[in-house]
N, C-alpha and C positions, 0 to 999 in steps of 0.2 A: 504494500500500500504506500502510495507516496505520499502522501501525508507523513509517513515517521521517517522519510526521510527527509522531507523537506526539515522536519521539528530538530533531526538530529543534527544537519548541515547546521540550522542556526544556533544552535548549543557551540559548536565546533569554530564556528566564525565570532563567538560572544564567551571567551575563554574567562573573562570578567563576571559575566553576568553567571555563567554557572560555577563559580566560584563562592560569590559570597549567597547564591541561592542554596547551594552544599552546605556551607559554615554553616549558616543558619540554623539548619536542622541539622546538622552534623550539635552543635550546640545544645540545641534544644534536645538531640536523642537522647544525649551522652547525661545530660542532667536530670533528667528522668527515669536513666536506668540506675543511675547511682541515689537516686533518694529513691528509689523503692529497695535498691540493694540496702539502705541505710534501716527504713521501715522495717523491709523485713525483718531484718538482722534483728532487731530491736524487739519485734515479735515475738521472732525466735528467741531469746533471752527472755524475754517477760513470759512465755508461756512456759519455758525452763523451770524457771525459776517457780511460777503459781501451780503449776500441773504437777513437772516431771519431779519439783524437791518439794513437794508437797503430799501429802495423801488425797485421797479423790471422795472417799467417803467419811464422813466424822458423825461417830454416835455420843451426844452430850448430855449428860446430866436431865433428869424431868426438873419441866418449869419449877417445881417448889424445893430442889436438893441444887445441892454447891458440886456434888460428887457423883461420881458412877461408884456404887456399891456393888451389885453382880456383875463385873466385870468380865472374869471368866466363862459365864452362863453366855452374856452378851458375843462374848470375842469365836464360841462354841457356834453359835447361832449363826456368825455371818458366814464362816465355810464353807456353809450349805449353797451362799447364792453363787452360781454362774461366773468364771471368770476372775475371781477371788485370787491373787496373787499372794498376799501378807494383810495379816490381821498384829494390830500393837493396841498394846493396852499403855495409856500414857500420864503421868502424873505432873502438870508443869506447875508455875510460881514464878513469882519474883522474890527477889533474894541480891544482896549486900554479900560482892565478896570482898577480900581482904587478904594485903599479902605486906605487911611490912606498915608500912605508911601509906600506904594507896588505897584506895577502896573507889568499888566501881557497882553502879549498878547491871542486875545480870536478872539473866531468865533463867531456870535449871527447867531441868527437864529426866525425870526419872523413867527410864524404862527397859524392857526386858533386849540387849543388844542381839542376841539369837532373832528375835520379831521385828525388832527395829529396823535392823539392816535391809533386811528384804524391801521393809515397808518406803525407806528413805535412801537406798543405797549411800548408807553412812561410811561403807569403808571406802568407797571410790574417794571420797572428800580429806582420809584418814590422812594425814602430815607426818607425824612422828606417833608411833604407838600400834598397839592392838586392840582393836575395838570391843574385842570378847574379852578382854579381862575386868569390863564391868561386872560378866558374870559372879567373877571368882575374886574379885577386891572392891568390898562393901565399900567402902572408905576412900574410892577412886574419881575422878573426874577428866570428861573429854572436854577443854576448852577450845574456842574460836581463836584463831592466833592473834585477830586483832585485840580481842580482849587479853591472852596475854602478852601480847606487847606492850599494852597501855599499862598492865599489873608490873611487869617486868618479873614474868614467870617464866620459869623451866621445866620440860619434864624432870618427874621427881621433887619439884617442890612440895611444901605444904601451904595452905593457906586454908584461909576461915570464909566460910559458907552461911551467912545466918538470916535468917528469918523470925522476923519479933523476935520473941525471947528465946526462939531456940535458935542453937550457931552449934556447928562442929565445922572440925579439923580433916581436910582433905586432901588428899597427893596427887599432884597432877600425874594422870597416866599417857596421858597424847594430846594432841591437838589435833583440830581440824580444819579445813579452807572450802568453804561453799562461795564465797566469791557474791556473797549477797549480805547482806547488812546484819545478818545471825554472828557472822565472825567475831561481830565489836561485842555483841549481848548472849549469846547460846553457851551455855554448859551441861553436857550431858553424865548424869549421874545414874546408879543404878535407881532400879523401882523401890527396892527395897529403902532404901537410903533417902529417897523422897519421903517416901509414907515415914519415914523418923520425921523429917524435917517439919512435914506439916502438920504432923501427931493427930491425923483425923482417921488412924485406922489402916484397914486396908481397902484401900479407894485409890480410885482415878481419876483424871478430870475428863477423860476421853476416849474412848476404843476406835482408831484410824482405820481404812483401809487403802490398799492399792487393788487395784482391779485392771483386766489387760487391755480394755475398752473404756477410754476415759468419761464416753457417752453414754455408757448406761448405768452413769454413777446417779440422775435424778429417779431413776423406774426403781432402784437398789433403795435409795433414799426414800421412796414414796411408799411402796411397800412397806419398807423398817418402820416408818410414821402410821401407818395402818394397823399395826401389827402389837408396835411397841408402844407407851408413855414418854420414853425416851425422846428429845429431841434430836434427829438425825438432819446432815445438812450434806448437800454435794460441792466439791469443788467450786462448782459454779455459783453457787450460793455462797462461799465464803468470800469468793474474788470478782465479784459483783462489780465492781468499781474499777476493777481492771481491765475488765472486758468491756467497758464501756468504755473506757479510756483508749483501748484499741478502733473502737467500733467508730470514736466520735476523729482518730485521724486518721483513720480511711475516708473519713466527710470530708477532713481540708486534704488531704491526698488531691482527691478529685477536682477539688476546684484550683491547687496547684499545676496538676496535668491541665487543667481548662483554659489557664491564666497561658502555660507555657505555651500551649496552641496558640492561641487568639496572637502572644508575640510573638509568635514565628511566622504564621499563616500572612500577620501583617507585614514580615517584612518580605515574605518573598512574593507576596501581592502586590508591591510597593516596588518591586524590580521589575518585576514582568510586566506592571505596566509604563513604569520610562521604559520596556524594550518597544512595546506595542507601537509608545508615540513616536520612535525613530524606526519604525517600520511601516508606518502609514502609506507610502507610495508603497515598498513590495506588496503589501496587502493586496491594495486598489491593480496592482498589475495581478496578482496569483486571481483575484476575482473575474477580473476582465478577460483573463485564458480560460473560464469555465470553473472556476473553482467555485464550491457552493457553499453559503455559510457553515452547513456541517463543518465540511470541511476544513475549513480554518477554525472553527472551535476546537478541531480535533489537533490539531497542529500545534494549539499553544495549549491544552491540554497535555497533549504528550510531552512536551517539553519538557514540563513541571514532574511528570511522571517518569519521564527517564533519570531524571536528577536524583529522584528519590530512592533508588535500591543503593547507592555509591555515598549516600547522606547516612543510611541506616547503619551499612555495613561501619564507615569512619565514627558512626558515634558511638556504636558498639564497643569498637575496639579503642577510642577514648575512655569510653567509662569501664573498663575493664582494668586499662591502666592505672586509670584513676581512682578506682576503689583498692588496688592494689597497693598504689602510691601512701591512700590512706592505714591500707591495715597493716603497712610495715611500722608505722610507729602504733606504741600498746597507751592507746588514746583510755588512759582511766577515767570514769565517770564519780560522783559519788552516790551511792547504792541508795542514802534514804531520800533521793532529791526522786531519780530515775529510776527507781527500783534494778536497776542493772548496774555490774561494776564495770563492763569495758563496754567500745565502740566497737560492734560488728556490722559488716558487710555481708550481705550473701548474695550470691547474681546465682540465678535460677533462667532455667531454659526462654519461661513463661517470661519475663521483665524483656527479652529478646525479643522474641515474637511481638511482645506489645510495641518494642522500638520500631518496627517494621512497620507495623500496621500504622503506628503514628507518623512514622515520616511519609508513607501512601497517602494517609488522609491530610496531611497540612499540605503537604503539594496538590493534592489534587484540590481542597476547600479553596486554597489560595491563588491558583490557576485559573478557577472558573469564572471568577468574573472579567480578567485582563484577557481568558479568551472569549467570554460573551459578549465584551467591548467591539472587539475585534474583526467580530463574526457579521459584527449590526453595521460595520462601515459602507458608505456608499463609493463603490467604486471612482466614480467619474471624482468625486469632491478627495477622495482616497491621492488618486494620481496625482489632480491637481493644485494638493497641498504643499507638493515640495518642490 
């Protein structure tokens, strides 16, 4: 058809104009793929963080008790459901620790490290230590390394654990690194060793689970509500405000993507038509040999259209660089601002394909009217404008 090549002679003779019609969206791609690489990234660590170092289902306490009393009956019970990976029976607090001169406020957290681990994959996190000798040393603690850095603890120290009136003497057995704002606050102690601390017995404050479907932790949870007194809650239910917080920037996502169109689309609508108006005589002659308006809509259509797969491909391979360029430095965040502690990228196939289809649709949106200008000229007034 010659119409694409008439379109491609003039790309070929206008080595300016499809230059900075390229950059444009070359620009535009490459910033698009790297703030969703950014999004993502950010996703991914917030959903890390609320799902995968989290438990999915939590059984608490009836409205009128402070504690889970049947605990074991409870923990016996949830096995039964479907998909059930670790069941933890869990006893937390807050608690004053103390190592010398320092004191810090802290969370403990008592519970059985055999259930635990499955439930929170605690040892992947483990720094120095072994995480099953809570079993076997009452007396032991797994701290956050940022909390003992700020104590200026060592394994094997001792320090003081207390809560109102009661306080014991503990040895640090390991540390831990979750990489989430627990570091500065988490100390894990056995079950046993909780139930002293809070002298209310043998109680819990919670029976957790992990399940291999993170989806059908609300039908787990509805049931358990049907069934039990107990108040049961899903994942979703406790990070409520996180998932909104995703939900609400994927809104400006979209009007970011919208915003970058509208500047791009403008400025390669804003070339193509200074090309139009120093092509007013070829026009008026391509019309006057038989050429039909189609036809020339098609002409500066294709233009716009051929520019665009050589726009896609350089933003691509810009934002590739460029997220690359960014994930060589280890860009710390702080965890309780962001809920995340570092700057992740991730480029997915999908951010790709979206580049493609948007540098199609800004050339082609931005095309269409410098070629329906074009299409409406009157030959004779065409010619004898220049």
């Amino acid at each position: 058809m010659y119409e694409f090549t008439i379109a491609k002679s003039h790309i070929l003779r206008n080595p300016k104009m499809a230059f900075f019609t390229v950059a444009a969206v070359t620009l535009a791609v490459a910033v698009i793929v790297v703030f969703m690489g950014l999004l993502g990234g950010f996703e991914e660590e917030i959903i890390t963080t609320t799902v995968e170092n989290n438990p999915h289902v939590y059984v608490q306490p009836k409205p009128d008790e402070k504690y889970v009393y049947l605990y074991k009956t409870i923990s016996a019970r949830l096995w039964d459901y479907p998909g059930v990976e670790a069941v933890s029976a869990r006893l937390m607090g807050n608690a004053a620790a103390k190592y010398k001169d320092r004191v810090r406020g802290a969370e403990f957290l008592g519970v059985n490290p055999a259930n635990e681990d499955p439930l929170m994959k605690v040892k992947k996190d483990i720094v120095i230590g072994n995480f099953q000798d809570l079993e076997n040393r009452k007396y032991s603690a797994f701290l956050g390394t940022k909390l003992a850095e700020e104590l200026k603890l060592q394994p094997e120290d001792d320090f003081i654990l207390a809560r109102g009136n009661i306080s014991m003497r503990l040895r640090v057995a390991g540390l831990f690194e979750t990489g989430s704002a627990k570091d500065k606050t988490l100390i894990y102690i056995p079950l046993a060793t909780a139930q002293d601390l809070v002298g209310k017995g043998d109680v819990v404050s919670e029976v957790d689970v992990r399940i291999s479907d993170i989806y059908q932790a609300p039908y787990i949870v509805s049931d358990l509500n049907s069934k039990f007194r107990y108040e049961s809650k899903s994942w979703q239910d406790m990070n409520a405000d996180v998932l909104k917080l995703i939900q609400t920037q994927s809104i400006f996502s979209l009007i970011f993507y919208f915003l970058i169109f509208v500047i791009a689309g403008f400025g390669i609508a804003n070339t193509m038509i200074m090309i139009i108006s120093r092509r007013t005589k070829e026009i008026g002659i391509l019309m006057a040999m038989g050429a039909t308006r189609w036809s020339i809509l098609k002409i500066f259509l294709l233009e716009s259209l051929i520019l665009a797969p050589p726009a896609a491909l350089l933003g691509s391979i810009l934002a590739v660089l460029t997220a690359r360029l960014i994930m060589s430095y280890d860009i710390q965040l702080p965890s309780e601002v962001y809920m995340v502690s570092r700057m992740n990228i991730t480029m997915k196939p999908e951010f790709f394909i979206n580049a493609i289809a948007f540098a199609l649709g800004v050339n082609f949106a931005a095309g269409l009217y410098p070629a329906w200008k074009a299409s409406r000229m009157d030959p004779v007034e065409a010619i004898g404008s220049i």
